[in-house]
C-alpha positions as CSV (number, residue, x, y, z in Angstrom):
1,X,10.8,-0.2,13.1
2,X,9.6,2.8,14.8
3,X,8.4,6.5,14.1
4,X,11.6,7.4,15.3
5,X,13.5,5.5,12.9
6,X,12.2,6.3,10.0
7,X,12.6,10.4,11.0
8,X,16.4,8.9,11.6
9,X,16.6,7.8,8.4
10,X,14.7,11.1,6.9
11,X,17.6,13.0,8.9
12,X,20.8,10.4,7.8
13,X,20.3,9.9,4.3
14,X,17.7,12.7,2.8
15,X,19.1,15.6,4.5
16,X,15.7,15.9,6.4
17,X,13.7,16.1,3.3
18,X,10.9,13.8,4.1
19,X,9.3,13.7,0.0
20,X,13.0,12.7,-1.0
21,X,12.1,10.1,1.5
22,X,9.4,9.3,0.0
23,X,10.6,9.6,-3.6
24,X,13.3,6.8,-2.8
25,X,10.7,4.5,-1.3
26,X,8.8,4.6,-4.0
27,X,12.2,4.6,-6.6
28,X,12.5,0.8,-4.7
29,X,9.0,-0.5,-4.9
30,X,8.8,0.0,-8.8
31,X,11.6,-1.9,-9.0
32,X,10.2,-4.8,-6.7
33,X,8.6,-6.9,-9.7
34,X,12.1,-6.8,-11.3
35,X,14.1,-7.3,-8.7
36,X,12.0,-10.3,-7.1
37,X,10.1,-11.4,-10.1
38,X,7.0,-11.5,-7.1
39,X,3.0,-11.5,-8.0
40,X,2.2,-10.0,-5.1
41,X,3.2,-6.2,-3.9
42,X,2.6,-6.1,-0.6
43,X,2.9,-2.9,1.8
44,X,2.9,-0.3,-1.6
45,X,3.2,2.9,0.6
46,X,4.1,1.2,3.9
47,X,6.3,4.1,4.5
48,X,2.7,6.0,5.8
49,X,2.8,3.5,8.5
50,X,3.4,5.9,10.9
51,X,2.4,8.7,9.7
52,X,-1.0,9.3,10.4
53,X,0.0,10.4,13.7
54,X,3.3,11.3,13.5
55,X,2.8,13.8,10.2
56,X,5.9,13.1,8.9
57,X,5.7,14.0,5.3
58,X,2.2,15.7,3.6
59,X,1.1,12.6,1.1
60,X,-1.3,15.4,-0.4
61,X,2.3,17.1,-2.0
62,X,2.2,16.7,-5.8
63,X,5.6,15.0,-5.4
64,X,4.6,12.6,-2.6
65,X,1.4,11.8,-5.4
66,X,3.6,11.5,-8.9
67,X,6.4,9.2,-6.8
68,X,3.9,7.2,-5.8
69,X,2.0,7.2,-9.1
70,X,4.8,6.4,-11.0
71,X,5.9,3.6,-8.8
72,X,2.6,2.4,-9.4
73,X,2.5,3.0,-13.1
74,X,5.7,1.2,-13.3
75,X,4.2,-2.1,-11.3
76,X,0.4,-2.3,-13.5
77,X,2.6,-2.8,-16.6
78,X,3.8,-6.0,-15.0
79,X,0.3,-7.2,-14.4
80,X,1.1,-7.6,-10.6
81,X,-1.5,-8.2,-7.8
82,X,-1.6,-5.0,-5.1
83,X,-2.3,-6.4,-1.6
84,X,-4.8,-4.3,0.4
85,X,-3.1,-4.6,3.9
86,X,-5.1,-3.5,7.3
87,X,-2.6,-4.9,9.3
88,X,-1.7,-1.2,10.4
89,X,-4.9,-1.1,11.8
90,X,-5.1,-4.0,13.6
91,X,-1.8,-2.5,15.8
92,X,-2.8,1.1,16.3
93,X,-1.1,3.1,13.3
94,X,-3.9,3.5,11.2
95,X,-7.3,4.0,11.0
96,X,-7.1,3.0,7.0
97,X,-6.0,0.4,5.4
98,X,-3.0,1.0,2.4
99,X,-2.7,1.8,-0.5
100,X,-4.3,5.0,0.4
101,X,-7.4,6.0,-2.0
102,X,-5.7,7.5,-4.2
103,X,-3.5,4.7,-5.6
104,X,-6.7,2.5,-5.0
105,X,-8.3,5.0,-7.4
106,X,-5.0,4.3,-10.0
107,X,-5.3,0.7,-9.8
108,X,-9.0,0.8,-10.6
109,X,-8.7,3.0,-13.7
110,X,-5.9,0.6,-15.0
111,X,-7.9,-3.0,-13.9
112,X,-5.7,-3.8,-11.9
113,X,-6.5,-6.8,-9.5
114,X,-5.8,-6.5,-5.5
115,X,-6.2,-9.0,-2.6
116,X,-7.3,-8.3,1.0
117,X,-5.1,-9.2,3.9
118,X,-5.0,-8.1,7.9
119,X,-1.3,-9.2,7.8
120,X,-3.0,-10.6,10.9
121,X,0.4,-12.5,12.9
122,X,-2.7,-13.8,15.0
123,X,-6.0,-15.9,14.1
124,X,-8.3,-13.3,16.8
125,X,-7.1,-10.4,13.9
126,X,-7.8,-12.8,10.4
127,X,-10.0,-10.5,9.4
128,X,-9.6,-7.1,11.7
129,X,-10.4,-3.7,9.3
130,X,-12.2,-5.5,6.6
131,X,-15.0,-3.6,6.3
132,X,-13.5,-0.1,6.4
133,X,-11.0,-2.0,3.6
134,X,-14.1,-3.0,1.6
135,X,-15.7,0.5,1.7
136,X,-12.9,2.3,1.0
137,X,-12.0,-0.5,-1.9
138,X,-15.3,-0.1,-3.2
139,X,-15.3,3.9,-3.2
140,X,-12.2,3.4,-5.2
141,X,-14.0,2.0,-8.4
142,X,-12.8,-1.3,-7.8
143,X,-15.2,-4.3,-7.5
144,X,-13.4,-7.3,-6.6
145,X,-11.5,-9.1,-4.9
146,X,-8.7,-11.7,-5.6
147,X,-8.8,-15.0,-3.4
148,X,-6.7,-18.1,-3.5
149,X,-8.8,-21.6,-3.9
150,X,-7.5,-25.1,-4.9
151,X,-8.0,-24.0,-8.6
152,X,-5.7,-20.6,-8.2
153,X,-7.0,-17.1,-8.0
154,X,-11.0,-15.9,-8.3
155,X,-12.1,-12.7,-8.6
156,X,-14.7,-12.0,-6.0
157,X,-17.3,-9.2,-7.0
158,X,-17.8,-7.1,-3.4
């Protein structure tokens, strides 16, 4: 996937309105607990992947925030885990991790629980973006971490 393909898909099936875009992303991801029956979201506003350099839609628009909200809402209530991904990093898309702050800032108020993850695809990345991920985490209100050991999931305090 390319920038390029997602301002296709803006142009093909939102009639170039980049927050209805958005506003069907995010229409999916509520559903993804549901549909899946997952414990992990992964990727919750992946579609600002390439955004930060391409400026395709303004995620400061109080539609862009109330989709996304909303979506979010809609995914606390099933008690899922919210992966912090800085795998976007690691490639050259993003000089922040997602969620962005302001879901962060949601999932804190509602104790919700997240995980850190590079999304690495290679050992030399495990843990590339980890400490802008932590600060911004930590500016968020939230003050731990999930990990996995061999007797299931720990909160870590950061």
């Amino acid at each position: 996937l390319a920038v390029e393909d997602v301002q296709n898909a803006i142009q093909m099936y939102c009639g170039g309105d980049s927050l209805n875009y958005a506003k069907a992303y995010f229409e999916a991801v509520a559903k993804v607990e549901t549909d899946t029956q997952c414990d992990i979201v992964g990727h919750f506003d992946l579609l600002t992947k390439f955004n930060e350099r391409a400026d395709i839609f303004d995620t400061s628009d109080p539609r862009y925030i109330k989709a996304g909200l909303e979506a979010l809402d809609a995914l606390l209530e099933k008690d899922v885990i919210f992966e912090v991904n800085t795998g976007a990093m690691a490639r050259g898309y993003r000089t922040t991790p997602y969620p962005a702050p302001i879901f962060l800032h949601r999932i804190a108020e509602k104790r919700g629980n997240i995980l850190l993850s590079s999304d690495a695809h290679n050992k030399d990345r495990l843990t590339y973006g980890f400490d802008v991920a932590l600060q911004i985490i930590k500016a968020s209100g939230i003050g731990s971490v999930l990990t996995m050991t061999k007797n299931g999931w720990k909160n870590i305090a950061i």
